[in-house]
DSSP file (Angstrom, degrees, kcal/mol; ACC not computed):
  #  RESIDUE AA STRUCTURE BP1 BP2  ACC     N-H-->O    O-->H-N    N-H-->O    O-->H-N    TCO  KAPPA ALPHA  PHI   PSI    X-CA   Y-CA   Z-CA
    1    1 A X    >         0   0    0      0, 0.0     3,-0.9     0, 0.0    83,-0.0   0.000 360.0 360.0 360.0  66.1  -17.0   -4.3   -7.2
    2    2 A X  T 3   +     0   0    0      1,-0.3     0, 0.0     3,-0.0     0, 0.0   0.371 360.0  68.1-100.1  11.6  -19.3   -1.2   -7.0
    3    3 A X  T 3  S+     0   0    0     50,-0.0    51,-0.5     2,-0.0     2,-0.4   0.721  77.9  94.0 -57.9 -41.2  -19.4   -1.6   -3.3
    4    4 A X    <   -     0   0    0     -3,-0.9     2,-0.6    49,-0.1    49,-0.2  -0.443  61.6-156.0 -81.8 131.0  -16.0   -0.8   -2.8
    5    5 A X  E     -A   52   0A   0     47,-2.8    47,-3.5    -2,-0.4     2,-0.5  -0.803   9.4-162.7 -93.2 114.2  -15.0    2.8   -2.0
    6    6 A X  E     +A   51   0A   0     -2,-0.6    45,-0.2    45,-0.3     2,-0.1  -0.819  23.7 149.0-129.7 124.2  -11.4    3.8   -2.9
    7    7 A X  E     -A   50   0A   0     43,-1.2    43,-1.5    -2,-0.5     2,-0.4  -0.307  49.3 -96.6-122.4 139.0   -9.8    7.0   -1.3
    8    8 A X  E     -A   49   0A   0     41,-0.2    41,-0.2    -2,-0.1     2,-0.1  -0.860  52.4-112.6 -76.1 140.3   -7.0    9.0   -0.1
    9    9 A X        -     0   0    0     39,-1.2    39,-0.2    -2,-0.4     2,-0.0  -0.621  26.4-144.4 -82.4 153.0   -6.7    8.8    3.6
   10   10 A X        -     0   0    0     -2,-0.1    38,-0.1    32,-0.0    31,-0.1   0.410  22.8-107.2 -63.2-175.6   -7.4   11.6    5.4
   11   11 A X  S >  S+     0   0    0      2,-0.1     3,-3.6    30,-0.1     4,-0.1   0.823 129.6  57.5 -64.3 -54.8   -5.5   12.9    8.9
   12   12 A X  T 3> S+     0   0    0      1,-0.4     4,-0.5     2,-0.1     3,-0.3   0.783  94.9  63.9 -85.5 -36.7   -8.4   12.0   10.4
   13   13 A X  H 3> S+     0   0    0      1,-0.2     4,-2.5     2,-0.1    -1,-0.4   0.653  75.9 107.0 -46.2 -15.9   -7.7    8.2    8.8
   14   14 A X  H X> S+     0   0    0     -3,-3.6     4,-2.0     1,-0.3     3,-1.7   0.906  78.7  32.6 -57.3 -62.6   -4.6    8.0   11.0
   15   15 A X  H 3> S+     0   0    0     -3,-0.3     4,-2.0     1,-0.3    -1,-0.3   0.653 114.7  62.2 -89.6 -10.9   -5.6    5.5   13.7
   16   16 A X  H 3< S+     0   0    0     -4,-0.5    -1,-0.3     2,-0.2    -2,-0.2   0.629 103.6  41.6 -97.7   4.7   -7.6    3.6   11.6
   17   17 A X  H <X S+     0   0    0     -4,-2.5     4,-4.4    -3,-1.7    -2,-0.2   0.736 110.6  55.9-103.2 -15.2   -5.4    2.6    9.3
   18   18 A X  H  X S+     0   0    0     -4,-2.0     4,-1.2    -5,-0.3    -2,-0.2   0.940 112.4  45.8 -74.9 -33.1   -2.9    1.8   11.8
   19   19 A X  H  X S+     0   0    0     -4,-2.0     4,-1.1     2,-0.2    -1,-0.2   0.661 112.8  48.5 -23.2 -32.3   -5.5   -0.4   13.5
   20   20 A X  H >>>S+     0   0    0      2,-0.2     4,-3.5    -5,-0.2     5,-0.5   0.898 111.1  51.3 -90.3 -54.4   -6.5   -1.9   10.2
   21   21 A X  H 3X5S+     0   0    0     -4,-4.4     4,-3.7     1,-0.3    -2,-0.2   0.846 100.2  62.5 -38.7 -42.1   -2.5   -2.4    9.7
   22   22 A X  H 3<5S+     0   0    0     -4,-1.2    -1,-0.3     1,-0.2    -2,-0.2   0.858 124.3  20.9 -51.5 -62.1   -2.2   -4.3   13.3
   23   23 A X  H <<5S+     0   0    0     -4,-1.1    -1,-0.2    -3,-0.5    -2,-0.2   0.792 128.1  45.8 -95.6 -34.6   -4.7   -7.0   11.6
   24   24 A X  H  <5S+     0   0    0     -4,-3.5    53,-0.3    -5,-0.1    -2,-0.2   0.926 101.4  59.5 -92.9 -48.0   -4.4   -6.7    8.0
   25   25 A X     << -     0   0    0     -4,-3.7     2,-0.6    -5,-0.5    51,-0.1  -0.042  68.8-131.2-104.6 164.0   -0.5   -6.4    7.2
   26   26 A X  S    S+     0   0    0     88,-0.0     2,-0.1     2,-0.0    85,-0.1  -0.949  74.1  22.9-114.8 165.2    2.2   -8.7    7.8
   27   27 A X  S    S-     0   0    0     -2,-0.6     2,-0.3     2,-0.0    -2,-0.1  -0.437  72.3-118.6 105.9 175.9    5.5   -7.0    9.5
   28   28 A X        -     0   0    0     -2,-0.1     2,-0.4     3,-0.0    -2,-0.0  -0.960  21.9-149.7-153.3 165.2    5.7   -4.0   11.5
   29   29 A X    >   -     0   0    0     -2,-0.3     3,-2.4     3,-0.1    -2,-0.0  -0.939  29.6-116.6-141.5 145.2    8.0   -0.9   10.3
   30   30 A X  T 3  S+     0   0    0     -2,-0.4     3,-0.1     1,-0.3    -1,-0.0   0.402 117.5  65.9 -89.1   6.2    9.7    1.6   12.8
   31   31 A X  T 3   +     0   0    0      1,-0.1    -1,-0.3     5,-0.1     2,-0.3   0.026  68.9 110.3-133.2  48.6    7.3    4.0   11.0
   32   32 A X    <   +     0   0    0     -3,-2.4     2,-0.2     3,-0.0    -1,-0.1  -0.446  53.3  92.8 -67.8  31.9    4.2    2.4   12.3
   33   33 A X  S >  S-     0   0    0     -2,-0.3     3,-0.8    -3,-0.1     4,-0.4  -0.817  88.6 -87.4-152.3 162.1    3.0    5.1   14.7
   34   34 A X  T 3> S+     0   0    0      1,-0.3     4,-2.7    -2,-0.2     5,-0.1   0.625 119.7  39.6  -8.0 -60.5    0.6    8.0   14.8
   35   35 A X  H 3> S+     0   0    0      2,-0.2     4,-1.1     1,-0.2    -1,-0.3   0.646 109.5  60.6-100.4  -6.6    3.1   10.9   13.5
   36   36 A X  H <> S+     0   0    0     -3,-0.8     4,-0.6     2,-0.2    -1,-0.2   0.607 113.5  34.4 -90.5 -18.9    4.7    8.8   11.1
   37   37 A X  H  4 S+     0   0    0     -4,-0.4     4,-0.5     2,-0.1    -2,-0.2   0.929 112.9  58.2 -81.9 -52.7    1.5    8.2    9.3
   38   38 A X  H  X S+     0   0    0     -4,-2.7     4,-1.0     2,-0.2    -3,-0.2   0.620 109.6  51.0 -36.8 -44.4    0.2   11.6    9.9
   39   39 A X  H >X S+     0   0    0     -4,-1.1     3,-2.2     1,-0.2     4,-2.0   0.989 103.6  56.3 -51.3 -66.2    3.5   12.9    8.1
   40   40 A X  H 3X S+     0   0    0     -4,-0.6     4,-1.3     1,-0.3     7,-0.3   0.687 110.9  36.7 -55.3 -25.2    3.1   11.0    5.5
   41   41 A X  H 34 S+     0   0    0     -4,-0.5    -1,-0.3     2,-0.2    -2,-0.2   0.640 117.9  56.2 -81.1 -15.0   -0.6   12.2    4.2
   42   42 A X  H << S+     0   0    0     -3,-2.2     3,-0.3    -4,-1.0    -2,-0.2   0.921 110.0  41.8 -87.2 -12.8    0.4   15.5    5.3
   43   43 A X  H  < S+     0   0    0     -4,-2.0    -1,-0.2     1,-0.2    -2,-0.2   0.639 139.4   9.4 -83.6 -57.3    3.4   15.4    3.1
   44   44 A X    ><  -     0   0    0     -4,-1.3     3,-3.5    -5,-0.3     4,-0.5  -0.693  67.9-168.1-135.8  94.6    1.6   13.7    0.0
   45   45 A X  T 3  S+     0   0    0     -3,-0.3    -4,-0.1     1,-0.2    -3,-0.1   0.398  87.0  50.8 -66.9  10.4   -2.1   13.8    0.9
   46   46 A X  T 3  S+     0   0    0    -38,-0.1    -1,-0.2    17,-0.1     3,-0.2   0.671  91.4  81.3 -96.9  -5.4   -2.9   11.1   -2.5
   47   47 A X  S <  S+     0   0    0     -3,-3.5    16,-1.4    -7,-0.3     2,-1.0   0.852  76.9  74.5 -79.9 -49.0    0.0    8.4   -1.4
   48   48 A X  E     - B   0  62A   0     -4,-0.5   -39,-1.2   -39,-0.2    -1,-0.3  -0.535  69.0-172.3 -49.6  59.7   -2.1    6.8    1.0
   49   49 A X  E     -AB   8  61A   0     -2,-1.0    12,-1.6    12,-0.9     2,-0.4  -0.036   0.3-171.7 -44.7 133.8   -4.8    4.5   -0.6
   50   50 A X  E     -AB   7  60A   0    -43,-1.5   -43,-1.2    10,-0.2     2,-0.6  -0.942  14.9-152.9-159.1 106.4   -7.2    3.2    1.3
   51   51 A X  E     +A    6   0A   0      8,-1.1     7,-5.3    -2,-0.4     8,-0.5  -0.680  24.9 177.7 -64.4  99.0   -9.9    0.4    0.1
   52   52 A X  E     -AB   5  57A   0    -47,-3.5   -47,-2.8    -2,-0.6     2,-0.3  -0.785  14.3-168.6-125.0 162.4  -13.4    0.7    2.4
   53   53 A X  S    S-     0   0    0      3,-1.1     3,-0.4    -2,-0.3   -49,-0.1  -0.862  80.5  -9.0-146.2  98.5  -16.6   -1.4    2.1
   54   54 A X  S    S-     0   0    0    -51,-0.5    -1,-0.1    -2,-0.3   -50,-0.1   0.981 134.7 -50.9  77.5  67.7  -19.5   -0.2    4.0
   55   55 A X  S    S+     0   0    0      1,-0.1     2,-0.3    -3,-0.1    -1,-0.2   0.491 112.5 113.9  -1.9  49.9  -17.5    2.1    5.7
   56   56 A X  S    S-     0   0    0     -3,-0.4    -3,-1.1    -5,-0.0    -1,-0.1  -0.989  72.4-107.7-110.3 109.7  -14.5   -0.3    6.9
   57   57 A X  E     +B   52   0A   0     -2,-0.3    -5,-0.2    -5,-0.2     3,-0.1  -0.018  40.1 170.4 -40.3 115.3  -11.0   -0.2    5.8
   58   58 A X  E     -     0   0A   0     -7,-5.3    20,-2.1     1,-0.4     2,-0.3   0.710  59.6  -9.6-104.7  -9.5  -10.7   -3.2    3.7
   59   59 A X  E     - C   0  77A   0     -8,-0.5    -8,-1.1    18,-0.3    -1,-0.4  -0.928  53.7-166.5 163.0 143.4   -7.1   -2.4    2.3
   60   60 A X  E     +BC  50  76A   0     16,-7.4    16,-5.3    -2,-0.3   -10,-0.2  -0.986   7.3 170.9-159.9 158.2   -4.6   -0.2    1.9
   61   61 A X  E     -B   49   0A   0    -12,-1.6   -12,-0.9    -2,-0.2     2,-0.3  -0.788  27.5-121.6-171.6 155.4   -1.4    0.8    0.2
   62   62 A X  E     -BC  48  73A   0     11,-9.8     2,-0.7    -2,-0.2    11,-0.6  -0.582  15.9-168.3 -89.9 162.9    1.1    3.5   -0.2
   63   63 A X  E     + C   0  72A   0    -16,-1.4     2,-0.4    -2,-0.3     9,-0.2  -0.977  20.4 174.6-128.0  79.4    1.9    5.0   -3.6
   64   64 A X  E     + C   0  71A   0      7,-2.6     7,-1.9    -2,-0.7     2,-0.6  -0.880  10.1 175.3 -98.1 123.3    4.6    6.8   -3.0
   65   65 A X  E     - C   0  70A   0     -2,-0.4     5,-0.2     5,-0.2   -18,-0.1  -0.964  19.3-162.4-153.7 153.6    6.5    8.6   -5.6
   66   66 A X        -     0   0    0      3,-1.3     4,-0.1    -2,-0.6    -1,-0.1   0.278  59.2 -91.8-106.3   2.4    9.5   10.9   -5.4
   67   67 A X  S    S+     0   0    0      2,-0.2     3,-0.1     1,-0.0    -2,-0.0   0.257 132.6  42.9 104.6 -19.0    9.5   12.8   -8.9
   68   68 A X  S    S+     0   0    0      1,-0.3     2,-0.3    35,-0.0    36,-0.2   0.703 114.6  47.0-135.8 -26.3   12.1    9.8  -10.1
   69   69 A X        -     0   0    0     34,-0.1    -3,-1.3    35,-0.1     2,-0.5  -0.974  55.5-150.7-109.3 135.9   10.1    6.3   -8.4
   70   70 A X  E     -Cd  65 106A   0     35,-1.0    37,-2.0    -2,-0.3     2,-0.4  -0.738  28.5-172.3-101.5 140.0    7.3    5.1   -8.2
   71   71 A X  E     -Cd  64 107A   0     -7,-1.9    -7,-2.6    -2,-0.5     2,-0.4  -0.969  14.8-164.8-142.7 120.0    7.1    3.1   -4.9
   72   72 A X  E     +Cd  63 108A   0     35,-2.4    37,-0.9    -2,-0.4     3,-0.2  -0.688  17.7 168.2-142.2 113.4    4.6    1.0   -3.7
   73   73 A X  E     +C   62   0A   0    -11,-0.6   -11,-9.8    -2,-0.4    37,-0.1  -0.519  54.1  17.2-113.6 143.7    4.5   -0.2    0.5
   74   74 A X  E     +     0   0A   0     35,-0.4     2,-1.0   -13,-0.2    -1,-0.2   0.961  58.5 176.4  66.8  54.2    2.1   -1.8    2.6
   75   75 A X  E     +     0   0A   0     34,-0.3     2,-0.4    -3,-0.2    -1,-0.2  -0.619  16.6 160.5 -90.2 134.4   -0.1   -3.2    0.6
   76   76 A X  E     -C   60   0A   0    -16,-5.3   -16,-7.4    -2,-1.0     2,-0.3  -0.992  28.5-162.4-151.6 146.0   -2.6   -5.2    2.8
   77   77 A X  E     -C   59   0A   0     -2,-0.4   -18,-0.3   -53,-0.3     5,-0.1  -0.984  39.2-104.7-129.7 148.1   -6.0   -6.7    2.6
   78   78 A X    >>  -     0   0    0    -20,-2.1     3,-1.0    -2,-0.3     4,-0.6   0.153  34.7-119.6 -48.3 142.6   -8.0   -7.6    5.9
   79   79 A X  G >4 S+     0   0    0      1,-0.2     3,-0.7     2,-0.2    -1,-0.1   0.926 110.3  59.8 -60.7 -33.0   -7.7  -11.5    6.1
   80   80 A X  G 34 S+     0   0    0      1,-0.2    -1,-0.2     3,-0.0    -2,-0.1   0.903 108.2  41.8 -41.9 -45.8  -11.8  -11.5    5.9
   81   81 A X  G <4 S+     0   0    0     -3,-1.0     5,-0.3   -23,-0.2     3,-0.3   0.115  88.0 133.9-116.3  16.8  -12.0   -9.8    2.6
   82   82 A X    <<  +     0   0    0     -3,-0.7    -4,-0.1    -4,-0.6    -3,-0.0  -0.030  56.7  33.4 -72.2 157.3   -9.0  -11.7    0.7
   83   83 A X  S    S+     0   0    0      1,-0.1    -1,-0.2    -6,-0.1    -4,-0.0   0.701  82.2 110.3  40.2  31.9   -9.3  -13.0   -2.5
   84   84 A X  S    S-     0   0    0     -3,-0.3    -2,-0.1   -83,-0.0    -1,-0.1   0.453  98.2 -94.0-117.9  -7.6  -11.5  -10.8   -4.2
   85   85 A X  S  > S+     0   0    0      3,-0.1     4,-1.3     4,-0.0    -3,-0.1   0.594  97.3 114.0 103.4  -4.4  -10.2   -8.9   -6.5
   86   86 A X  H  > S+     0   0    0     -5,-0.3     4,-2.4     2,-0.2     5,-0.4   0.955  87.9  44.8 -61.2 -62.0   -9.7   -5.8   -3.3
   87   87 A X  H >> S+     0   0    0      2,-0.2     4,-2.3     3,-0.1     3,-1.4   0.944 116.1  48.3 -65.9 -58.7   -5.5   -6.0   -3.5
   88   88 A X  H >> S+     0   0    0      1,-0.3     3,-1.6     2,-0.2     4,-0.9   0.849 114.7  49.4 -67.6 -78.7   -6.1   -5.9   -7.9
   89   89 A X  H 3X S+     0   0    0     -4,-1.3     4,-1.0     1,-0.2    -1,-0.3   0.504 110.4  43.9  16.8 -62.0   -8.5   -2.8   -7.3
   90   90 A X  H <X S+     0   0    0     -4,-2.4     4,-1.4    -3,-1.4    -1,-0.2   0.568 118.2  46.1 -97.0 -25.8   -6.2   -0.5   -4.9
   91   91 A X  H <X S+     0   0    0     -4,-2.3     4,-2.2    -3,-1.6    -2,-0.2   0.704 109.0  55.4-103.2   2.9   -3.1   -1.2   -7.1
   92   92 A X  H  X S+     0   0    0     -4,-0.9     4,-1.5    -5,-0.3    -2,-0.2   0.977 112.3  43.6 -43.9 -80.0   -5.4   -0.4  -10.5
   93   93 A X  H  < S+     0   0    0     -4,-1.0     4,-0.2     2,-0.2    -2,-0.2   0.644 111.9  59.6 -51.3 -51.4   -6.1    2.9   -8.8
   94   94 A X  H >X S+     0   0    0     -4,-1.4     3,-2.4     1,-0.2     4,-2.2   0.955 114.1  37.2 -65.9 -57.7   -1.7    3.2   -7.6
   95   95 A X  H 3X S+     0   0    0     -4,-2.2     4,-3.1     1,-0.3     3,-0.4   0.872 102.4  62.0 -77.7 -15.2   -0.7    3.1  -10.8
   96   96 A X  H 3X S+     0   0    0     -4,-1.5     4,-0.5     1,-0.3    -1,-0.3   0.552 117.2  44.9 -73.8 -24.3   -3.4    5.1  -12.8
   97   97 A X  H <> S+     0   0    0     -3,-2.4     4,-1.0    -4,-0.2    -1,-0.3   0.745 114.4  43.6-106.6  -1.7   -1.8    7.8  -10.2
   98   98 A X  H >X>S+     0   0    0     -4,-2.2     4,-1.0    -3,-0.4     3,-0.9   0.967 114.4  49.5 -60.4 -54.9    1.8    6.8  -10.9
   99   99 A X  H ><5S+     0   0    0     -4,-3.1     3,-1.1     1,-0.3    -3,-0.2   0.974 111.5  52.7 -44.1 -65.7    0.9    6.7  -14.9
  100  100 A X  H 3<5S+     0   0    0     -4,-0.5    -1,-0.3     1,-0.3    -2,-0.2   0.791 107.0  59.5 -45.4 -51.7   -0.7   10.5  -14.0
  101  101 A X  H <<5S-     0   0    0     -4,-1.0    -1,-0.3    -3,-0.9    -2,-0.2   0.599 118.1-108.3 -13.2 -61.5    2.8   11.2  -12.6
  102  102 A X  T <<5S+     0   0    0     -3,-1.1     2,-0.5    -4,-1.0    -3,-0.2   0.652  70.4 154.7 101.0  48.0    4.8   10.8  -15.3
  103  103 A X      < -     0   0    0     -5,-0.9    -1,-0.2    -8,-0.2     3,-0.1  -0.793  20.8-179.0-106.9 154.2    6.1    7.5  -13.6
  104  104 A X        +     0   0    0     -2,-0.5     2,-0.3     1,-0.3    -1,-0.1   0.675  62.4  30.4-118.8  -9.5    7.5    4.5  -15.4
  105  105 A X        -     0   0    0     -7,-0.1   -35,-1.0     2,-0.0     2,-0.4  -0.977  66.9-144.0-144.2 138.7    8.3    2.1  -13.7
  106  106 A X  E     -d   70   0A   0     -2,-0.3     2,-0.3   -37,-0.1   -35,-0.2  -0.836  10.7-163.5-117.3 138.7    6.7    0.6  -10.0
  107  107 A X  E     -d   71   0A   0    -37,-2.0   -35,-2.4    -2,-0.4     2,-0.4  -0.826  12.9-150.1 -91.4 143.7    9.1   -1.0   -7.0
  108  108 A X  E     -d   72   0A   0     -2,-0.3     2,-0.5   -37,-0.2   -35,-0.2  -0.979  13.8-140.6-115.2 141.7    7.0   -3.1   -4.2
  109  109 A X        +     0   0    0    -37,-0.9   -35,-0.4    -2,-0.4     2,-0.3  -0.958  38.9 166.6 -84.0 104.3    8.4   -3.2   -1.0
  110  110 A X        -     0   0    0     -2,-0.5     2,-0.2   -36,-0.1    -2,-0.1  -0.969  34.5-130.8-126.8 152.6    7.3   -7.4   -0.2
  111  111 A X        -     0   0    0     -2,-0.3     3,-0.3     1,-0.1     7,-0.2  -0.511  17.2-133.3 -76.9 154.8    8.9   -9.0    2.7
  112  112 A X  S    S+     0   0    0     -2,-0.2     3,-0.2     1,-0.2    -1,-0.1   0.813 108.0  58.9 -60.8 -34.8   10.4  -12.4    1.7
  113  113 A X  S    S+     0   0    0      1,-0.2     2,-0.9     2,-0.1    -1,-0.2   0.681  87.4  91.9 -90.7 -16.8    9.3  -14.3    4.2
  114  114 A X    >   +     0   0    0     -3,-0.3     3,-4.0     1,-0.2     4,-0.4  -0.161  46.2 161.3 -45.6  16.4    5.4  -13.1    2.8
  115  115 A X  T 3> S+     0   0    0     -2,-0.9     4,-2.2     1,-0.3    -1,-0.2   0.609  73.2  57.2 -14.4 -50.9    4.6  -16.0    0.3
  116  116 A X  H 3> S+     0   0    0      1,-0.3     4,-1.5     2,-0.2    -1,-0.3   0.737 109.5  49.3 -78.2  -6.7    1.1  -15.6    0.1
  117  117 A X  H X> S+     0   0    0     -3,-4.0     4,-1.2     2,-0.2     3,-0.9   0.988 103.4  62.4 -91.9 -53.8    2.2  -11.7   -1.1
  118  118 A X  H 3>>S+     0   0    0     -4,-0.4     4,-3.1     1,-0.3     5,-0.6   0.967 108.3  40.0 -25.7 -62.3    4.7  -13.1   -3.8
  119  119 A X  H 3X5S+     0   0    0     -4,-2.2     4,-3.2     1,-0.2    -1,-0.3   0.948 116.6  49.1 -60.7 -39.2    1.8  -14.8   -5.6
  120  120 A X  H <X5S+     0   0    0     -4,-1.5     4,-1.1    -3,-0.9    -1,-0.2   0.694 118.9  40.6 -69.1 -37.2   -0.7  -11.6   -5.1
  121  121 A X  H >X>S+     0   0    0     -4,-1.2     5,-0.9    -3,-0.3     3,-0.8   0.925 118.0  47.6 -93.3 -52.3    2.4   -9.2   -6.5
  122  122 A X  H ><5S+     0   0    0     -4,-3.1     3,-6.6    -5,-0.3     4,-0.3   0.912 109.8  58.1 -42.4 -62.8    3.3  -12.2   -9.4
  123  123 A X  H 3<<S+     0   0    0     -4,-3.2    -1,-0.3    -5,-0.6    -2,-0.2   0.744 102.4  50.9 -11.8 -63.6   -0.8  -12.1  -10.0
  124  124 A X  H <<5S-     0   0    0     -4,-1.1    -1,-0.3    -3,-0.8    -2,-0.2   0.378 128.9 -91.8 -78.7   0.1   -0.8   -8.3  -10.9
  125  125 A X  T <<5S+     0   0    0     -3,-6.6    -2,-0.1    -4,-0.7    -3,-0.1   0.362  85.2 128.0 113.7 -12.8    2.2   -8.5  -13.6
  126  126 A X      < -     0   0    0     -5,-0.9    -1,-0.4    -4,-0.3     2,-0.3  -0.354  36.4-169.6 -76.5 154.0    5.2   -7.7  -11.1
  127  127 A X        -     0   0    0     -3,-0.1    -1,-0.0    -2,-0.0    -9,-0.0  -0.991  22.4 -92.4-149.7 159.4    7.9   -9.9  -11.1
  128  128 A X        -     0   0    0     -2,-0.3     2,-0.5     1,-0.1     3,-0.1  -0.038  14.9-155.8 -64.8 162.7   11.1  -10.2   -8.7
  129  129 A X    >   -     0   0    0      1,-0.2     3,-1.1     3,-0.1    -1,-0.1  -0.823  12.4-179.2-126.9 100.0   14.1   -8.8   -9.1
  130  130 A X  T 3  S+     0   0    0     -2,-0.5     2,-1.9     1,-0.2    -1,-0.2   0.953  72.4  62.3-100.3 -61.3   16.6  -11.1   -7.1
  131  131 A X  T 3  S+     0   0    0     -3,-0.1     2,-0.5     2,-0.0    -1,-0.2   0.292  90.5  64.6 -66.0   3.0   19.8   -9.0   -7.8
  132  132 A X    <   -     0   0    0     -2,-1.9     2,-0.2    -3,-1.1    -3,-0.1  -0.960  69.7-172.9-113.3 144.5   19.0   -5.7   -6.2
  133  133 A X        -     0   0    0     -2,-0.5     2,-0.6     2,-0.0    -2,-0.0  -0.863  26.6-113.9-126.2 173.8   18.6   -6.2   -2.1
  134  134 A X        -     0   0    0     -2,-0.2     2,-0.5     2,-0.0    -2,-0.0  -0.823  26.5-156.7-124.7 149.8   17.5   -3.5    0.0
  135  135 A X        -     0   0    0     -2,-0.6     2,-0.2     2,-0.0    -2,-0.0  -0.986  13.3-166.6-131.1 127.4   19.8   -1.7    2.8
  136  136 A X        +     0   0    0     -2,-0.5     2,-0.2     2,-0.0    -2,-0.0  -0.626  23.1 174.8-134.1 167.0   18.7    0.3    5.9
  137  137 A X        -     0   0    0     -2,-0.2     2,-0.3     0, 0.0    -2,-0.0  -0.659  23.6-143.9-171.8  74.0   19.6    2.5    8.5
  138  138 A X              0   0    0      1,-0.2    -2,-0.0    -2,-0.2     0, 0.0  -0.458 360.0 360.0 -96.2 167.7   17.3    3.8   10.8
  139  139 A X              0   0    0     -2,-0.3    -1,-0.2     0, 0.0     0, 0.0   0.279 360.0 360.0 -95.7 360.0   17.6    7.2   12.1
């Protein structure tokens, strides 16, 4: 895949990955907007991966890690460009900076209801973990 360019997004990335999210992802998150994105690169400018081909976001996902988890949200690829080996690429690239980290172990945030993301997550070596559930609050 020596086409594919993969990146940290920029600031300057902000509205075009939330565009790309609008098409690519499924679900929507109460930190889907402009300054909630914009935090998050400004905060840790590597966490936000971002897959392009021919300079179009093809993918994205965050790589988040907190010093104790390694965390990894939003992974999407654009419906076009699916199946290709894009999603196995961008999470290559997340753990090679988790590994760099000193992280040991990766969580995915996948919605349940997500099938086609189950098979994508199983694909790459993850598997579920049905006894932990996740609990939320927003602020």
């Amino acid at each position: 895949m020596t086409d594919l360019d993969i990146r940290h997004a920029t600031l300057a990335d902000t509205d075009a990955v939330l565009r790309f999210w609008r098409e690519a992802a499924k679900g929507t998150s109460i930190t889907d907007d402009h300054d909630g994105v914009a935090r998050l690169i400004s905060r840790d400018p590597e966490a936000l991966l971002v897959a392009e081909r021919d300079g179009r976001i093809t993918a994205s996902v965050i790589a988040g890690f907190d010093g104790w988890r390694c965390s990894a949200y939003r992974l999407a690829v654009h419906p076009d460009c699916r199946r290709q080996g894009i999603a196995t690429a961008l999470m290559d690239a997340a753990e090679r900076r988790f590994a760099a980290l000193g992280g040991r172990r990766v969580d995915a945030m996948v919605l349940e209801s997500n099938t086609r993301a189950h098979h994508t997550w199983g694909a790459g070596g993850y598997h579920r973990e049905d006894h932990w559930r996740r609990w939320v609050k927003s602020l």
